[in-house]
N, C-alpha and C positions, 0 to 999 in steps of 0.2 A: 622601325625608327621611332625615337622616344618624340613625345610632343615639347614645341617647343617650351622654356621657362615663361611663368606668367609675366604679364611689364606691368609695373607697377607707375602710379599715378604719382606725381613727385610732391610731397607735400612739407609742410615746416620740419617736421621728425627728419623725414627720407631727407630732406635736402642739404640738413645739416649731417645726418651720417654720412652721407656722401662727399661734403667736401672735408670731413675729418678723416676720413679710409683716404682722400688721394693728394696728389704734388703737383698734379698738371693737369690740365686741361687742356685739350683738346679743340680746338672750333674749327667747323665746316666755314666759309665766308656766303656766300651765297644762299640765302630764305634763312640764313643763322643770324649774319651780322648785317646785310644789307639786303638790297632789294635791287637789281640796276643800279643807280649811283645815290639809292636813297637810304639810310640810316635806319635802322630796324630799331622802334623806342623804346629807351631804358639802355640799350647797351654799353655804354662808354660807363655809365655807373655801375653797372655789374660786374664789366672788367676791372674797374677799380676797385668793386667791395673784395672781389677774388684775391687782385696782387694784396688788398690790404690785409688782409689772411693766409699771405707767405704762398699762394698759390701761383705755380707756372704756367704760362699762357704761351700757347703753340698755335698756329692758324694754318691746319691743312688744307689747301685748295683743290679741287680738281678740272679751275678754271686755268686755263692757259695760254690766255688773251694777252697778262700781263709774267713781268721778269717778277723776281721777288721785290726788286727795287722799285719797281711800277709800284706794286699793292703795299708798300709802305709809304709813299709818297701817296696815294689813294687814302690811305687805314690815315695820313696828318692833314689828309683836304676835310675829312670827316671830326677831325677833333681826338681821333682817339694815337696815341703814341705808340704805335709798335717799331719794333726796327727789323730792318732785315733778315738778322739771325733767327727769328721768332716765325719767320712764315716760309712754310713748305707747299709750293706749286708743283702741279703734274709739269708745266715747263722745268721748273729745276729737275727734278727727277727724270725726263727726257735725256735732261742733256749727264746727271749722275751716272745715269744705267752706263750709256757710251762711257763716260770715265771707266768704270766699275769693269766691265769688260774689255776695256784697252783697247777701246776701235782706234784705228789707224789716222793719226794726223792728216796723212796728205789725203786720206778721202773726203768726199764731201756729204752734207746731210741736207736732202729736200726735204721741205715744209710745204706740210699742206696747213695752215694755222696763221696766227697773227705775229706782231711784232715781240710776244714776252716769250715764243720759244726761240725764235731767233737772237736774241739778246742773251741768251740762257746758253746756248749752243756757244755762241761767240764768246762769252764770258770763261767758259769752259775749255777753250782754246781751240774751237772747230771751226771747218767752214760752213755754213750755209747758206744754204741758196733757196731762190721762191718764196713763199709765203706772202709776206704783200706788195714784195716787188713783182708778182705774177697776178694780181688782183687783176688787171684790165687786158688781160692776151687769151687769147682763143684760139681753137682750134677749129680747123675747118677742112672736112673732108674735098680733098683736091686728087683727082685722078693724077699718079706719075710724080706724087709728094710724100716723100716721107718726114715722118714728124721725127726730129733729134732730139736726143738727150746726152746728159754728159755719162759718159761710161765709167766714172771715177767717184760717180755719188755710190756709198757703200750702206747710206742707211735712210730711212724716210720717215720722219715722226709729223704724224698727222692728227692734230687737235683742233677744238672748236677756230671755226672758222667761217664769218660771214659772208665772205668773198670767194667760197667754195665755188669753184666752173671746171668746166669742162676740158681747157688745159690742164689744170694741178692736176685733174685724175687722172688723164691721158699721161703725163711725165712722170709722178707717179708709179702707175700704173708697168712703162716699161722698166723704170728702176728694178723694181721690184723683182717681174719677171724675168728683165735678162741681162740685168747688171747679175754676177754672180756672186751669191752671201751676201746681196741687200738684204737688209735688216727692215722691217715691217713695225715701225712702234707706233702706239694709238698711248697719247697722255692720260686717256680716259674715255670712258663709253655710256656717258651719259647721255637717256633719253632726250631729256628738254630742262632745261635751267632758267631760272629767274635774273634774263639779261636787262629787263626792266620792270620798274617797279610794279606795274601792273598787269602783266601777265608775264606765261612762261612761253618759252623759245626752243627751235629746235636744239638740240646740245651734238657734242661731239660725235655722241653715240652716231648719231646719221652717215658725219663724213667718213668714220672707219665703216659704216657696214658698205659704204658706196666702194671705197678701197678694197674690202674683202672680199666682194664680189666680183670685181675686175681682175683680180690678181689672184682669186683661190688659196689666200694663202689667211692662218690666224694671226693676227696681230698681236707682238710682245707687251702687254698692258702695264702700264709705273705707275697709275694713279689709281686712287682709290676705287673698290673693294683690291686692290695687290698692296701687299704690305711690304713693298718693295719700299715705300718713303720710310716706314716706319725701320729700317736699318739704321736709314739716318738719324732720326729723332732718339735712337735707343743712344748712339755713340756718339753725339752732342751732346743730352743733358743726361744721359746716367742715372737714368730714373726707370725703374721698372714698372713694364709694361701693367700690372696690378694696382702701381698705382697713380694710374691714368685715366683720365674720361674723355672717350669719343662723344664729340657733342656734335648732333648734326641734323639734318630736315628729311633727308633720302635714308631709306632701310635698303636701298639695293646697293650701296655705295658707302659712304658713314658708317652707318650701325652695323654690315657687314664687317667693315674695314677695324672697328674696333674690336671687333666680337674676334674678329681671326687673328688680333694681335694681342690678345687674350686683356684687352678694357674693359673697364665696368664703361657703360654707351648710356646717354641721354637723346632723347629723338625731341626734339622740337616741332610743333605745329604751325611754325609760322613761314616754311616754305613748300618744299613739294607734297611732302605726306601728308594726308589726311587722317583724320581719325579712326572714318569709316576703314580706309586703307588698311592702318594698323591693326583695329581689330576684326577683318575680314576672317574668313578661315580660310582663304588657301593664301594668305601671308604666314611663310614660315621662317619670318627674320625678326626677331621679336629684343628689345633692345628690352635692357634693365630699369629703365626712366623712360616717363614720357613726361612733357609739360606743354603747354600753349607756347614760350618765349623764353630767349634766356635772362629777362626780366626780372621772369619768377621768385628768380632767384633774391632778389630785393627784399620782397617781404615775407617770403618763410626762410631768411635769414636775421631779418631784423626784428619778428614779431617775437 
């Protein structure tokens, strides 16, 4: 196996080759653009130095908290303008994959997740059920009870979710196994994310492996490292993949994510990745750029 490409420190030269080779950009939202509901500084001037250089602005998420319309009504509480068409959530992609596969109208899809997959699902024209309407119900081992589900849920997309208990896994859980050709999808499988601005949180990853292991089965992944979103983004904007940048904070997720949909990847220092991370030796994801912030960009574009 060859070693990975060296990653290069991004500097006035690199920065500006870089955004003259590309059309779009890419951003991670979470340790990229914010922090929990706090503003990451410099941003909103960087976005604008970019569109003011004819550059396109895409915001991959593989948070699933929120619909796309949530994280644009968020991205105008913040000052910065994005519109809906411009931000791709593992929620949207949830509920695409189902399109894309022609699941069955009249079945139903439980949520183990928050309100932006259910909103996503429904938008799409499905039904769903659970997710925060099951926040406060329990289960409880009762001799000569059996616990019911509906036999007509055919899929279960399970994303980050703070209200994760012991019902959603149990209903879940029998979907799964004996509803026949439930469908298993996880939005994403990230370790811990930066749900607040001052530390990180457990992430999705946790409630899918609690699902994997009740149910034995692998879960169909749409958010990033699966380049399942990136279908979409190719036949929206029409811009090839080459001349794209994945810009992101995670190398297991981001920088994979760009690298396998063949982008030139920027790795930012201002969320999960560390330095040391990056340059460890048994880290073999090694993106094309790294910088401290997408700040940077500021002044080795204007010096």
């Amino acid at each position: 196996m060859s070693a990975p490409a060296a990653t290069q420190l991004l500097d006035p030269h690199s920065a500006r080759a870089l955004v003259d080779s590309v059309e779009a950009f890419l951003f991670d939202c979470d340790g990229v653009i914010w922090k929990g509901d706090k503003l990451i500084d410099g941003v909103p001037e960087t976005l604008d130095l970019l569109r003011s250089k004819g550059k396109k602005l895409v915001f991959v998420t593989n948070n699933s908290t929120k619909s796309r319309r949530q994280y644009a009504a968020k991205f105008h509480s913040l000052g910065i303008s994005v519109s809906e068409d411009e931000i791709f959530s593992s929620s949207f992609a949830a509920a695409m994959y189902l399109k894309v596969k022609e699941f069955p109208p009249e079945k139903k899809v439980y949520v183990i997740g928050m309100e932006g997959i259910v909103k996503e699902l429904e938008q799409a024209g499905f039904t769903a059920i659970g997710g925060p309407e099951d926040a406060e119900k329990r289960a409880e081992w009762k001799s000569n009870t059996l616990f019911e589900h509906d036999k007509s849920v055919g899929a279960v997309v399970v994303g980050l979710d703070p209200y994760v208990n012991y019902h959603k896994l149990q209903y879940a859980t029998l979907c799964v196994r004996e509803n026949p050709g439930c469908l298993f999808i996880a939005t994403n499988q990230d370790a811990v994310g930066h749900m607040t601005d001052l530390q990180e949180w457990p992430g999705a990853g946790c409630m899918v492996a609690a699902l994997r292991g009740s149910t034995e089965r692998e879960p169909i992944v749409v958010g990033k490292p699966s380049t399942f979103m990136m279908d979409f983004l190719l036949q929206k904007f029409n811009i090839s993949t080459s001349k794209m940048c994945m810009v992101g904070d995670r190398l297991d997720t981001d920088i994979l994510f760009g690298q396998s949909s063949g982008c030139k990847t920027l790795l930012v220092l201002s969320g999960v990745t560390t330095e040391t991370l990056l340059h460890s030796p048994s880290n073999q994801i090694k993106p094309d750029y790294y910088t401290t912030q997408v700040s940077d960009f500021i002044g080795f574009l204007g010096s």
